[in-house]
C-alpha positions as CSV (number, residue, x, y, z in Angstrom):
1,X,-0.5,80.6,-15.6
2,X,3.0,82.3,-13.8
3,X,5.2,83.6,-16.5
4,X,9.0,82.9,-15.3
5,X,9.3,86.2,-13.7
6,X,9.4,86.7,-10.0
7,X,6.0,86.3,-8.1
8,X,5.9,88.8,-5.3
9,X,3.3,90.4,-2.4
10,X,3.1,93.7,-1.9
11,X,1.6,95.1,1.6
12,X,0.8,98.8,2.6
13,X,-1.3,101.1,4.4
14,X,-2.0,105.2,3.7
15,X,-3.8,107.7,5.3
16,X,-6.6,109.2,2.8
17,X,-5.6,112.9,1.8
18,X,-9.0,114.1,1.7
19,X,-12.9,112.5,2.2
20,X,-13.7,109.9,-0.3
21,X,-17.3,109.9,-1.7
22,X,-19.5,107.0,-2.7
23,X,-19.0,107.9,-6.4
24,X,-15.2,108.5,-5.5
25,X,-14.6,105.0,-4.3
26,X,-16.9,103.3,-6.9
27,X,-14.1,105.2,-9.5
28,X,-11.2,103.7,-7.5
29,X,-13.1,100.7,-7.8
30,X,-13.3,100.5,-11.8
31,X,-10.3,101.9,-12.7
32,X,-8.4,99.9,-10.0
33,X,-10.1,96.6,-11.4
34,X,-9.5,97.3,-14.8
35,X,-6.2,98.6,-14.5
36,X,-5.4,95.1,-12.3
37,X,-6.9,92.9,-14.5
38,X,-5.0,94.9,-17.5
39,X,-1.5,93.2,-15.9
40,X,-2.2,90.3,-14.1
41,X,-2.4,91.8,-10.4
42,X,-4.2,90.1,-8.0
43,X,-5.0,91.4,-3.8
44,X,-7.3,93.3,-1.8
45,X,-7.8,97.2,-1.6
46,X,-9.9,98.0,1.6
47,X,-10.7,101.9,2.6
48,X,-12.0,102.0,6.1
49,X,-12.2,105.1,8.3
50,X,-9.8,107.2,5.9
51,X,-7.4,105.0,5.2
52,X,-6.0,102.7,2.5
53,X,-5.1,98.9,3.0
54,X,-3.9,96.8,0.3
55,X,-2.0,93.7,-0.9
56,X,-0.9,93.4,-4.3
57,X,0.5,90.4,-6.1
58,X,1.9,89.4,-9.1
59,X,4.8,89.9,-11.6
60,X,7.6,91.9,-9.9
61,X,7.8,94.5,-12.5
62,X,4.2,94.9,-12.8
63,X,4.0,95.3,-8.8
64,X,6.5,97.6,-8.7
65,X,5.2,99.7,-11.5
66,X,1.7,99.7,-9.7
67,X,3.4,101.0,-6.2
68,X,5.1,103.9,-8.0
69,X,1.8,105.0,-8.8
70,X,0.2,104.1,-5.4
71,X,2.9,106.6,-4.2
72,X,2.7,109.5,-6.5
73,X,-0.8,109.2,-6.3
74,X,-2.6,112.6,-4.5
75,X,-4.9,110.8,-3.1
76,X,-2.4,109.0,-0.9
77,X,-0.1,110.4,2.3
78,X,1.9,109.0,4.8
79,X,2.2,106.0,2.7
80,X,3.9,102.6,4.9
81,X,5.5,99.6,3.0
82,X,4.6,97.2,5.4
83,X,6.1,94.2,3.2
84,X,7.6,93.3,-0.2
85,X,8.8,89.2,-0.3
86,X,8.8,87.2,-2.6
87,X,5.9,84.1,-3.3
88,X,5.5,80.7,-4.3
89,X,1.6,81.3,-5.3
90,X,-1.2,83.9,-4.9
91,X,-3.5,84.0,-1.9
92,X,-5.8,85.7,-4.1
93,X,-7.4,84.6,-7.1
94,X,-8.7,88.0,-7.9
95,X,-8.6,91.9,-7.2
96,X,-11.1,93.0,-4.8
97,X,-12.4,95.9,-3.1
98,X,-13.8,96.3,0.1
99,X,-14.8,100.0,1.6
100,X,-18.2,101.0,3.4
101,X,-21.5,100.5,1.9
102,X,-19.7,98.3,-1.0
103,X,-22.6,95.5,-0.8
104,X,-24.4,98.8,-2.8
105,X,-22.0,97.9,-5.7
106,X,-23.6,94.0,-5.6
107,X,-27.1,95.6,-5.6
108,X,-27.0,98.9,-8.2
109,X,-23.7,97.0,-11.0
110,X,-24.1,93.6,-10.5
111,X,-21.9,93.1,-13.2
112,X,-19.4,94.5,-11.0
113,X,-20.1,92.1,-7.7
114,X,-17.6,90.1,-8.1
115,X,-15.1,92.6,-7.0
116,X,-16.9,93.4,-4.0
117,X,-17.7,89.8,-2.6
118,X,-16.2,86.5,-1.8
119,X,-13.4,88.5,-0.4
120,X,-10.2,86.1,0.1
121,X,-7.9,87.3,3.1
122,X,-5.5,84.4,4.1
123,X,-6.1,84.7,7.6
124,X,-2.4,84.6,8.9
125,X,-2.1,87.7,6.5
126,X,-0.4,90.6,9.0
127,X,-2.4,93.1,7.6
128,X,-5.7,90.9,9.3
129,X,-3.9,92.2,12.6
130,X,-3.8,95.8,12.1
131,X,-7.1,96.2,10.6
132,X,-8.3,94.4,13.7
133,X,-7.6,97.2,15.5
């Protein structure tokens, strides 16, 4: 259930500042979901080829808060807002996680597979179009 706050999405892409482990991403991967789950932010984080993708949504202030973070964070540079609006519902029900070799997650924490599958990407989302490439 929406509080009366403003529901928003959140859209950006970052270039990895350094080489990301296994172990590294299955951090990003707890932290990030409990952290999410913590204040109500749903989306998808995918790392691909050294770079960061990820939509956020929820609670303005709780977006906001989340992408001051995302931008002092080291791990991040060259950081692009590629969108901030305003929404009537989620396209996600959840926070997920995508990166390489993530169906290891499903196999090794299965408590934890839930954030790795079922993935839900509105497919008229603009980010589909520049992960495409």
């Amino acid at each position: 259930m929406e509080n009366s706050n403003t529901l928003i999405s959140l859209t950006y892409v970052s270039t990895s500042a350094y080489d990301i482990s296994f172990l590294g991403l299955l951090r990003i991967l707890g932290h990030s979901f409990l952290n999410n789950q913590s204040i109500n932010l749903t989306g998808c984080l995918i790392y691909r080829n050294n770079q960061f993708s990820q939509i956020l949504e929820g609670d303005e202030k709780a977006v906001h808060a989340t992408w001051l973070k995302i931008q002092k964070d080291s791990r991040h540079k060259d950081i692009q807002l590629l969108g901030k609006e305003p929404i009537d519902k989620r396209n996600f029900s959840k926070w997920s996680m995508l990166f390489p070799e993530s169906e290891k997650v499903i196999e090794y924490f299965p408590d934890m597979a839930a954030v790795v599958q079922n993935i839900e990407m509105p497919t008229s989302h603009p980010l589909l179009k520049i992960l495409a490439h």
